[in-house]
TORPA-461884 format. One record per atom (N, C-alpha, C, CB): x, y, z. Coordinates in steps of 0.05 Angstrom, whole numbers, plus 32768, in hexadecimal, padded with zeros to 4 digits. Each point is the difference from the previous one (the first is absolute). Glycine has a CB too. Layout:
# TORPA-461884
XYZ;...
***
This chain:
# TORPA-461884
80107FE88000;7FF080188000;801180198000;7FDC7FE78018;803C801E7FF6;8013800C8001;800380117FEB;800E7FE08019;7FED800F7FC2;801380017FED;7FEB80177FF4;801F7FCD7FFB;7FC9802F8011;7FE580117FF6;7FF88020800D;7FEE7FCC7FFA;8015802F8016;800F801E8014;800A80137FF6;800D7FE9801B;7FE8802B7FE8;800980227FFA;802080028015;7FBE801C7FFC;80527FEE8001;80138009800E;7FF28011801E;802080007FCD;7FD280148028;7FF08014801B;7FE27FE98006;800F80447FEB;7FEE7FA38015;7FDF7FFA8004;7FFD8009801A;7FF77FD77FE4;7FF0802E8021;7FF1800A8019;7FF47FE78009;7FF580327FF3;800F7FBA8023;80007FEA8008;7FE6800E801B;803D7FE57FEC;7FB18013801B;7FEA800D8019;7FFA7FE18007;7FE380377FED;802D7FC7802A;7FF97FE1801C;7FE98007800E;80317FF48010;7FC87FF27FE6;7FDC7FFD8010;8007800E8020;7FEA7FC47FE5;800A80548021;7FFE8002801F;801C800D800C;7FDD7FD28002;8033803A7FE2;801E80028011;8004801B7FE9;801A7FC08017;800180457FEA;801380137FF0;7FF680057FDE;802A7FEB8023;7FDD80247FCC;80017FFF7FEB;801B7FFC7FFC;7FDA80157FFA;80347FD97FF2;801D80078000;800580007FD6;80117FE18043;800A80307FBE;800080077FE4;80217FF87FFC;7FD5802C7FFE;802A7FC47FE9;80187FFB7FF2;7FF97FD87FFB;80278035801D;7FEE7FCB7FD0;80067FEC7FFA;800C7FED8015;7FFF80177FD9;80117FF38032;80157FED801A;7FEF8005800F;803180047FFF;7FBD800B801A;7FEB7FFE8008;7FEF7FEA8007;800980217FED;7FED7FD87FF6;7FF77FF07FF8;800A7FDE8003;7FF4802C7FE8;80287FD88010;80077FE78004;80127FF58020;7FFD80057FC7;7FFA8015803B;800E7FF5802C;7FE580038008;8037801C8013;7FAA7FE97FE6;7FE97FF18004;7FFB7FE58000;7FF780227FF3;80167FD67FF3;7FF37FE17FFC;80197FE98006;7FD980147FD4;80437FF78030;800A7FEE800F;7FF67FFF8020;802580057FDD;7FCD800F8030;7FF27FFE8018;7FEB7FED8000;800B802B8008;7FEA7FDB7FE0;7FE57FEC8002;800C7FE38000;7FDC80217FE2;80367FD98009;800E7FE87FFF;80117FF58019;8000800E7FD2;800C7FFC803F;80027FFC8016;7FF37FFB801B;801680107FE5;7FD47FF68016;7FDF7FF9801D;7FEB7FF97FF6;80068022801D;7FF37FDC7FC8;7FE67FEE7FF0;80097FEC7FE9;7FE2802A8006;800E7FC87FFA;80037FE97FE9;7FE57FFF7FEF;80217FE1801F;7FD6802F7FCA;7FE880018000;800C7FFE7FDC;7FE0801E8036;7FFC7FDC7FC2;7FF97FFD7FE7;7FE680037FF4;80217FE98006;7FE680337FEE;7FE180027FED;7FF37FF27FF6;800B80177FF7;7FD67FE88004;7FF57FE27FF7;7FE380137FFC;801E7FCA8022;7FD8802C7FC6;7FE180047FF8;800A802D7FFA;7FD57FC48030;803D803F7FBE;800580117FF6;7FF0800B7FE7;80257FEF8017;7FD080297FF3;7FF180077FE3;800D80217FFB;7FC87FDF8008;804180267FDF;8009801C7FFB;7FE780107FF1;80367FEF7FFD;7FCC80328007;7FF480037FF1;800F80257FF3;7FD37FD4801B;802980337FD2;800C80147FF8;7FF080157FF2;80227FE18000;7FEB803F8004;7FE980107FE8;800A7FF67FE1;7FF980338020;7FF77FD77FD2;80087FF87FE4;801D80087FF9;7FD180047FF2;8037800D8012;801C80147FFB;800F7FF0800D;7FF380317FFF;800B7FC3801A;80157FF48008;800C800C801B;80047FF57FCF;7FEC80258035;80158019800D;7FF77FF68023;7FFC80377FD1;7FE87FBC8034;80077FF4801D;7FEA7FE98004;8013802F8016;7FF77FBC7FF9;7FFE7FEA8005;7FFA7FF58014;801380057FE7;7FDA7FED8025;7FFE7FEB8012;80027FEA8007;7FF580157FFD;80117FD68015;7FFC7FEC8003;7FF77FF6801F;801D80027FD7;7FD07FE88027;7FF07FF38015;800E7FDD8006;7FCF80247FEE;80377FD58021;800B7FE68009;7FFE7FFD8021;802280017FD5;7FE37FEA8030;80027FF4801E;801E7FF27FFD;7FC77FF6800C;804680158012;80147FF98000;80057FDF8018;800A803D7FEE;80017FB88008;7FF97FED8012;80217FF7800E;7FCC7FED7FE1;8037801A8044;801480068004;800D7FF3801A;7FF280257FE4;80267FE1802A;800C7FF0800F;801880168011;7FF37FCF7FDC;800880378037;80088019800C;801B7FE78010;7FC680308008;80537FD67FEC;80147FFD8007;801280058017;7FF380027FDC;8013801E802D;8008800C800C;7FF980178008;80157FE77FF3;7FE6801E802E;7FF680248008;800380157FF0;800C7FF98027;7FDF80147FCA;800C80167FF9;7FFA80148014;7FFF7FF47FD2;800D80228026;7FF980128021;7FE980157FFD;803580028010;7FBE7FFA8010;7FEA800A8000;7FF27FF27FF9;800C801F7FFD;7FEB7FC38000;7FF07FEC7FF5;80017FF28016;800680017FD1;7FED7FE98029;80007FE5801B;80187FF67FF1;7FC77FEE8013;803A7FFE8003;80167FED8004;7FF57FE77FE7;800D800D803D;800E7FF27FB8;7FFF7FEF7FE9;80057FDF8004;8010802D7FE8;7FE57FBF8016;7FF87FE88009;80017FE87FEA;7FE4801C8022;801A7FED7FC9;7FFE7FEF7FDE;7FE17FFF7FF6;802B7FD9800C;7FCB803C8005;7FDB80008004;7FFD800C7FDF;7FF080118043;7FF57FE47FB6;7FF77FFB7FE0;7FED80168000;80047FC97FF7;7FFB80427FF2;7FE480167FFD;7FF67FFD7FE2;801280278024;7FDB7FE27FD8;7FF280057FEB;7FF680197FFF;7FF97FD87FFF;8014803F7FF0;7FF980228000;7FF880037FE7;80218014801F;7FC27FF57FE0;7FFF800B7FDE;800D801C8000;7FD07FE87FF1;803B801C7FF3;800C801C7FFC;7FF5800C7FEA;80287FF58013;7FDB80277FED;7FFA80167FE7;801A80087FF9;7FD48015800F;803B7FEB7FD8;8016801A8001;7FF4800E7FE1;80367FE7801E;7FD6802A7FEB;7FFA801D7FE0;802080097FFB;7FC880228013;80317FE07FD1;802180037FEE;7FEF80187FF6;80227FCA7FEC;7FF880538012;8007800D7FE6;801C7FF27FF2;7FE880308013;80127FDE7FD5;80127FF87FE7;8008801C7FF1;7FE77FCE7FF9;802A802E7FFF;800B801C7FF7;80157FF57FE0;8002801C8040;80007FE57FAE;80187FFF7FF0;80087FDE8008;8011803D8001;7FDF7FB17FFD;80037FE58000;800E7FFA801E;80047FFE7FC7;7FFF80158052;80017FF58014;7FED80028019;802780027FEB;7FE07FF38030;7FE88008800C;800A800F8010;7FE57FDE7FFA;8010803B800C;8000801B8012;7FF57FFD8017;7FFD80187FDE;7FED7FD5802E;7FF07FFF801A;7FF87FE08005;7FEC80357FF8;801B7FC28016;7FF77FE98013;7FF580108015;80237FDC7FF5;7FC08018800F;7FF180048019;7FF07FE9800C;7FFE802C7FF0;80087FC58020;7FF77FE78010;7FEC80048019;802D7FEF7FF2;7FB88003800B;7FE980058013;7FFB7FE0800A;7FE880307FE5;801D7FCC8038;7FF87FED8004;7FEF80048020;80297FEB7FDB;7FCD7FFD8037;7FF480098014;801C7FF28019;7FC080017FE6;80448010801D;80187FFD8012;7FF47FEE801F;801980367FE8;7FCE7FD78020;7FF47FF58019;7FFA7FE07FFA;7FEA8032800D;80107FCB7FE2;7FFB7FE47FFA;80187FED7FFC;7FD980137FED;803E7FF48006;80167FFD8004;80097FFF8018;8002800E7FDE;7FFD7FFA8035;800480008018;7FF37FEC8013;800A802A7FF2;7FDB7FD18005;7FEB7FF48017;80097FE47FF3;7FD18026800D;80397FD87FD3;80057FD87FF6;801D80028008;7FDE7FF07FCB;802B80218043;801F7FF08008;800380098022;802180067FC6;7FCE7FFB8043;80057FFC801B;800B801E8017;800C7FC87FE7;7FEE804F800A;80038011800C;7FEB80168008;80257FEF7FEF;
***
């Protein structure tokens, strides 16, 4: 996903920071890769005609590894989170990742 990335994308974490840049971005998802084990499943995209912004709907189906902070205590406990994210696109890359998920519920299927 990396390779698809604007240099400046505007990255907005469900419930947290906005953060901007490319590296940003990828000291996000080695975080994620380090305290979740998850995988999209039942993925539907959908786009304007132009191309210029985008959605997608999936359930992530997952395995909480290690504490992240400010979360509960991480156990190998399993979840099932449906998600929303929204893409802009700009000049064949993407400018905005924005991720909506229900965090409380996340919380109440892993034990915190």
């Amino acid at each position: 996903m990396l390779a698809l990335l604007s240099d400046d994308v505007r990255h907005d974490i469900n419930e947290g920071q906005t953060q901007v840049g490319k590296a940003a971005f990828a000291d996000f998802l080695d975080k994620m890769d380090a305290h979740y084990r998850e995988q999209a499943r039942d993925l539907v995209v959908m786009a304007t005609p132009g191309g210029e912004r985008a959605a997608a709907e999936f359930v992530i189906h997952g395995e909480y590894l290690r504490t992240d902070a400010g979360l509960p205590e991480a156990a190998g406990q399993r979840y099932v989170l449906p998600v929303g994210a929204f893409f802009e696109v700009s000049g064949g890359r993407i400018t905005r990742v924005t991720n909506y998920y229900n965090l409380a519920d996340w919380t109440r299927q892993v034990g915190g």
